[in-house]
DRENTI-703249 format. One record per residue: x, z, y of N, C-alpha, C in turn. Coordinates in steps of 0.02 Angstrom, whole numbers, padded with zeros to 5 digits, always signed. Each point is the difference from the previous one (the first is absolute). Layout:
<recs>
XZYXZYXZY;...
</recs>
This chain:
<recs>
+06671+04572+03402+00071-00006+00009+00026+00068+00023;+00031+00019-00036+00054+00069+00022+00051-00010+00042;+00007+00058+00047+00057+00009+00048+00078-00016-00026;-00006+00037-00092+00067-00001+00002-00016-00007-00088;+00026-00054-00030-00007+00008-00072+00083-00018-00030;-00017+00008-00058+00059+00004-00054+00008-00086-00012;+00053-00020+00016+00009-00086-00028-00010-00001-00073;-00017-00038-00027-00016-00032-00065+00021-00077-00004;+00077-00013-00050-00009-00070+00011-00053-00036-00059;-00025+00039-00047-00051-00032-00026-00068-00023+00032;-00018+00031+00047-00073-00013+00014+00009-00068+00065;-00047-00011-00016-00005-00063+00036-00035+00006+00069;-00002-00030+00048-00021+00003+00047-00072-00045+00017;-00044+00046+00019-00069-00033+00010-00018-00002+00060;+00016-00065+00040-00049+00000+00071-00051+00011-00005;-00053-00016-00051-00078-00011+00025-00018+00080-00012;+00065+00057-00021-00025+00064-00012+00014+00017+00072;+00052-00009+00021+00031+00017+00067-00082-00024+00063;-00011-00059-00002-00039-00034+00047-00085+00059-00024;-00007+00017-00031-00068+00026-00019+00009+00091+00015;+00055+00021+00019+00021+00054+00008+00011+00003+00086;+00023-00055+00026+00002-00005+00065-00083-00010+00017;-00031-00043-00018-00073+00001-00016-00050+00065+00024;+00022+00061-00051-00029+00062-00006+00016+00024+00062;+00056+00008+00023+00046+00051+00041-00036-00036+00074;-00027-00054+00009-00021-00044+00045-00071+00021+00006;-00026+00002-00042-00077+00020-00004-00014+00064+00010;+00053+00050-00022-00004+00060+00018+00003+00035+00070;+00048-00051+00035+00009+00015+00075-00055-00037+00038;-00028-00047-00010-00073-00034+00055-00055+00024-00034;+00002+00026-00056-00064+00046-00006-00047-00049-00024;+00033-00052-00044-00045-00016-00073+00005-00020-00066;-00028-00019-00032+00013-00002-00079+00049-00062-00007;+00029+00005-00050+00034-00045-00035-00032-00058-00012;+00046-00060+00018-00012-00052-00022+00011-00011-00075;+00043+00005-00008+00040-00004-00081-00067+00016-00060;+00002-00049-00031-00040+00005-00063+00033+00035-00064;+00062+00043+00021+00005+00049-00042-00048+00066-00026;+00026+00029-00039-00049+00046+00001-00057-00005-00055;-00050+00042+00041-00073+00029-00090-00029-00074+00052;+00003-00067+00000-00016-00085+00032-00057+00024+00037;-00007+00053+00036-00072+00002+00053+00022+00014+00057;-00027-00057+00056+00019+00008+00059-00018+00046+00028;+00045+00028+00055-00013+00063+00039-00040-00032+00050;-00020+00064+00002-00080-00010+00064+00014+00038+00028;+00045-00012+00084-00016+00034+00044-00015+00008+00073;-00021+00049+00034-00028-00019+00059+00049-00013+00065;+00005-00060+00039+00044+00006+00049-00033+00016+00071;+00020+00007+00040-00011+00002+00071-00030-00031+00030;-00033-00055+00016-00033-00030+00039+00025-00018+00068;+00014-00056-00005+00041-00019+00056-00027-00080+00034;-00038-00012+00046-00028-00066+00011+00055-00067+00007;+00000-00048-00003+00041-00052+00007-00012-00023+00072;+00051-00007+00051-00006-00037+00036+00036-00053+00037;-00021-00048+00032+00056-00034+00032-00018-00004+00061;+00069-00014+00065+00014+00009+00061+00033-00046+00032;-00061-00041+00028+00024-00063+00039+00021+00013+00069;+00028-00052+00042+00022+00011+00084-00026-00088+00027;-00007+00001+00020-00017-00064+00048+00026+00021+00094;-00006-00049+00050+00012+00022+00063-00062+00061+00014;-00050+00010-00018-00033+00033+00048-00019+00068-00055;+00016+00003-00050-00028+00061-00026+00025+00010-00076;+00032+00071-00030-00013+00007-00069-00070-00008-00041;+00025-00018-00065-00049+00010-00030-00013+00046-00063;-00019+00034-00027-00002+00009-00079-00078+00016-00018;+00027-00009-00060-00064-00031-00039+00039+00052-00070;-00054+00026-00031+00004+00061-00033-00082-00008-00052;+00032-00013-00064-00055+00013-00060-00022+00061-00016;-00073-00013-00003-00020+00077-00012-00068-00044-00023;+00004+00009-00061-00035-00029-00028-00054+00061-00037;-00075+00001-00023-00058+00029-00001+00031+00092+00051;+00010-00013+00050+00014+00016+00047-00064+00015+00038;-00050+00067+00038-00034-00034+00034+00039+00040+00071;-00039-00064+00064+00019+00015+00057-00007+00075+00018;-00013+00044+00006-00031+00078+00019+00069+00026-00028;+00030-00031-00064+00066+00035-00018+00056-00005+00020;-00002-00034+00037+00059-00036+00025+00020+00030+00070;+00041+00025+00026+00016+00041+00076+00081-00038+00016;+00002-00031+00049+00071-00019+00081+00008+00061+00029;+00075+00013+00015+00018+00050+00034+00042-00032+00022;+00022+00012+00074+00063-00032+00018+00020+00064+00083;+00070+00039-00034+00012+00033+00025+00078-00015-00003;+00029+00042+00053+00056-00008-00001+00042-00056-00021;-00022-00044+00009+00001-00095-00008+00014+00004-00067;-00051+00027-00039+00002-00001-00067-00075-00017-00022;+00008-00053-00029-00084-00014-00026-00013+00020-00056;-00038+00021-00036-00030+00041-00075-00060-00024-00011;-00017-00034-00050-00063-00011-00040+00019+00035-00053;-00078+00047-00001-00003+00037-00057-00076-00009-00022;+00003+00022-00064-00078-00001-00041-00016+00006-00067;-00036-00011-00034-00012+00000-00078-00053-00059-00022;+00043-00029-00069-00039-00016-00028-00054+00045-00069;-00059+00006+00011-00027+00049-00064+00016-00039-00045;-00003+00047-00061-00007+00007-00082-00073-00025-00007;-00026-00047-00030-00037-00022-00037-00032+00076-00039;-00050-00009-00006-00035+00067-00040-00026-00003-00064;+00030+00014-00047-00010-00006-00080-00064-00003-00004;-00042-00048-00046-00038-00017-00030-00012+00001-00065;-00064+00025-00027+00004+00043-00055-00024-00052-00046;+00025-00029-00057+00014-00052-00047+00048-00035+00020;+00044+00003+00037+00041-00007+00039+00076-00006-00015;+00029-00034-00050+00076+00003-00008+00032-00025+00027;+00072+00020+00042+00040-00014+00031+00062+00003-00046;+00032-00068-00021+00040-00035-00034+00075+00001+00053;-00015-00021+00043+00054-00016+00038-00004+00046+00084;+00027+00024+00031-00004-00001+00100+00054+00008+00003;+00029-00062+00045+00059-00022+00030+00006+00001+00080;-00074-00011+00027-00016+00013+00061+00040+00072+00025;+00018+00012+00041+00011+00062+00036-00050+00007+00043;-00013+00095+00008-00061+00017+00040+00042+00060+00041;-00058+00010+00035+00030+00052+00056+00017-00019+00081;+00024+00065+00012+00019-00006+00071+00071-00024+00020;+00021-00048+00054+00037-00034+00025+00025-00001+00058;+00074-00001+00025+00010-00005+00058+00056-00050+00006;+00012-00041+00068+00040-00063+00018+00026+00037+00065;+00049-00010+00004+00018+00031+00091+00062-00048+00013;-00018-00050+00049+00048-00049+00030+00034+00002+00088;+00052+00012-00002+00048+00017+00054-00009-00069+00052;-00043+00029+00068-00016-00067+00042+00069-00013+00018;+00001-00069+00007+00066-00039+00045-00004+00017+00066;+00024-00011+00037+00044+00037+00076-00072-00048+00044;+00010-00061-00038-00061-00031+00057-00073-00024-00013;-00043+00065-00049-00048-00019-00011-00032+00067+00022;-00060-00013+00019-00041+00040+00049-00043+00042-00026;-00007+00061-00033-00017+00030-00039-00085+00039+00021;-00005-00010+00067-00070+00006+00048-00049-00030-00041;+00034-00091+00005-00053-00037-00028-00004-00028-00039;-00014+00054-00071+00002-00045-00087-00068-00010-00008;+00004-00052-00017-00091+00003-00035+00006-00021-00088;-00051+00005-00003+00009-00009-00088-00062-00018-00019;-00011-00036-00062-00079-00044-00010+00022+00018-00085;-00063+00020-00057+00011-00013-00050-00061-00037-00045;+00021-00043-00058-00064-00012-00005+00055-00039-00082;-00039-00007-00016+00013-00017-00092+00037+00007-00020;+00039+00073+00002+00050+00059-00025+00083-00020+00034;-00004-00005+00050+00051-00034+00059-00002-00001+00034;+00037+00046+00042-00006+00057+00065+00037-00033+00045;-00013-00018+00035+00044-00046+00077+00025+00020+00052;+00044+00060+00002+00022+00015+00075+00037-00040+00035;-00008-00007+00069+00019-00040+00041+00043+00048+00054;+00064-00025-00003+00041+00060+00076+00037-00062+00032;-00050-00017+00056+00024-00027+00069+00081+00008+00003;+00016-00055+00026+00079+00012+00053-00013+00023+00055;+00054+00052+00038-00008+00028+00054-00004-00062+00053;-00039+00007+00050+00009-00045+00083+00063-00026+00032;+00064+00059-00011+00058+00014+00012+00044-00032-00039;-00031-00001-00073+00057-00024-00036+00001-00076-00032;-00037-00018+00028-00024-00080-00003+00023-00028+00046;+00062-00069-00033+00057-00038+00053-00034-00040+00053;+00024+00001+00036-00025-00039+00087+00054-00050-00013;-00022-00072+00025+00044-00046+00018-00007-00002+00064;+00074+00023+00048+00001-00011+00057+00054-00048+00033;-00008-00041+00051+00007-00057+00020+00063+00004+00049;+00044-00035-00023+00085+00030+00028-00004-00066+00051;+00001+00000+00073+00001-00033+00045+00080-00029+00007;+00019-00041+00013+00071-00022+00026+00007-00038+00056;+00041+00023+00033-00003+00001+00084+00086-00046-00013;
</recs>
């Protein structure tokens, strides 16, 4: 789609050209291939970033998240928690070519990774612990002592 074109009342107007052009211009800015089966019909193959999935529970006594890292091993995997900022970082390796060996398809992403999550005001960043075990990393960040509600007992006189 051009900034500025010449009207034509002959030509007709094509959404699905418009939508496949927004498409491109979309793929170009997050840094991957086209969806659109336009084109010489061969999908683009390309490499993205590596980014783990996780989710972040709360209950009364502690966050949770839980973070896929799947053929992941433990030794790669490093917690940092500074400046009430927590960071898991690490890599998953590349598989190592094998010789008779055709690779048809890799959709997997490989490489190195980082997560960095901004602690809440009342979780205690001293004492995270973390357990991993069948590609699902478990950190645990306590609620502060302080910031856990007291029910206190209003006397009436």
């Amino acid at each position: 789609m051009s900034s500025l074109m010449r009207w034509d009342p002959f030509t007709r107007w094509n959404p699905m050209k418009e939508i496949e052009e927004l498409d491109k211009r979309l793929s170009a800015i997050l840094g991957r291939g086209s969806s659109s089966p336009a084109g010489d019909k061969q999908e683009a193959i390309t490499v993205a970033e590596w980014s783990p999935l996780v989710d972040i529970t709360e209950d009364e006594k502690e966050y949770l998240i839980k973070a896929e890292l799947p053929e992941v091993k433990k030794e790669d995997i490093k917690l940092n928690v500074q400046d009430d900022v927590l960071t898991i970082t690490g890599e998953r390796k590349y598989e190592k070519e094998e010789k008779g060996k055709k690779y048809h398809r890799v959709e997997r992403s490989y490489g190195s990774f980082l997560r960095s999550f901004t602690l809440p005001e009342n979780a205690d960043g001293t004492k995270v612990s973390a357990e991993y075990k069948d590609g699902l990393l478990m950190v645990r960040l306590p609620k502060s002592e302080k910031a856990k509600p007291k029910a206190i007992e209003v006397k009436v006189s």
